[in-house]
C-alpha positions in Angstrom: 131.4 192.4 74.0 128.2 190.2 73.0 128.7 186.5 73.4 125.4 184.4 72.6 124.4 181.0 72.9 121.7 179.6 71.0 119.4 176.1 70.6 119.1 175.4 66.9 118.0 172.0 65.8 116.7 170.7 62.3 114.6 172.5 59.6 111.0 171.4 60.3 110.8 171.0 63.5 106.7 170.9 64.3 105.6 174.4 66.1 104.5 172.4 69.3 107.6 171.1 70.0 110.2 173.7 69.1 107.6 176.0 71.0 107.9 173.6 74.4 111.9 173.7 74.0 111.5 177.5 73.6 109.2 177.5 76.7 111.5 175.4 78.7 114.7 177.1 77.9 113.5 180.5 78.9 111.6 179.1 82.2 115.1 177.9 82.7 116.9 181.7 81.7 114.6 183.6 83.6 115.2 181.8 86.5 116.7 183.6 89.4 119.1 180.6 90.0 120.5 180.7 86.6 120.7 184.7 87.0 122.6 184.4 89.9 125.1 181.6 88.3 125.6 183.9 85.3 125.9 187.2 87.4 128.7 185.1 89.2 130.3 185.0 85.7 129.8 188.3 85.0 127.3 187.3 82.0 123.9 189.2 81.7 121.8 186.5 80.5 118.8 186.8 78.0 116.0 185.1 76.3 114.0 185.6 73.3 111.8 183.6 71.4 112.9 181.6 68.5 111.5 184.4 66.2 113.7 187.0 67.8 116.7 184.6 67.4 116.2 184.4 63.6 116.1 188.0 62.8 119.0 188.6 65.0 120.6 185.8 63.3 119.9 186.5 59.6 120.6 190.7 60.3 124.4 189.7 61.4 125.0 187.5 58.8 123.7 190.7 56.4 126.0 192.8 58.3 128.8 190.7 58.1 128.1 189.6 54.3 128.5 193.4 53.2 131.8 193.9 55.5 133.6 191.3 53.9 132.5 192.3 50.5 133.2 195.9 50.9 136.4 195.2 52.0 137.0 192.6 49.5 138.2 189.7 51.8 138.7 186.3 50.1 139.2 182.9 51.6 142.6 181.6 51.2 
């Protein structure tokens, strides 16, 4: 099963910010206390950068667009 947590704040957020919060969150991930928390959990935890976030992001809603209109699912 994948689980993910992510950071997302407001459109236009300027590039030196969003890339400290980026650079802080990962020094934070790749940390060996925080692996060993999540290991405790059984969670293999992971960074990326925001880039890497938004193609993931955009390719699942793309996948997930095309199930529910191949199957013809409708909102109640």
């Amino acid at each position: 099963m994948i689980a993910f947590n992510a950071a997302i704040g407001p459109a236009g957020i300027p590039p030196p910010v969003l890339e400290k919060l980026s650079a802080d969150i990962r020094t934070v991930v790749d940390s060996r206390a925080f692996a060993e928390r999540t290991a405790n959990l059984g969670i293999d935890a992971k960074g990326n950068t925001p880039a890497e976030l938004e193609a993931w992001m955009r390719q699942e809603i793309d996948k997930w667009v095309r199930i529910v209109r191949d199957a013809n699912i409708k909102g109640e």
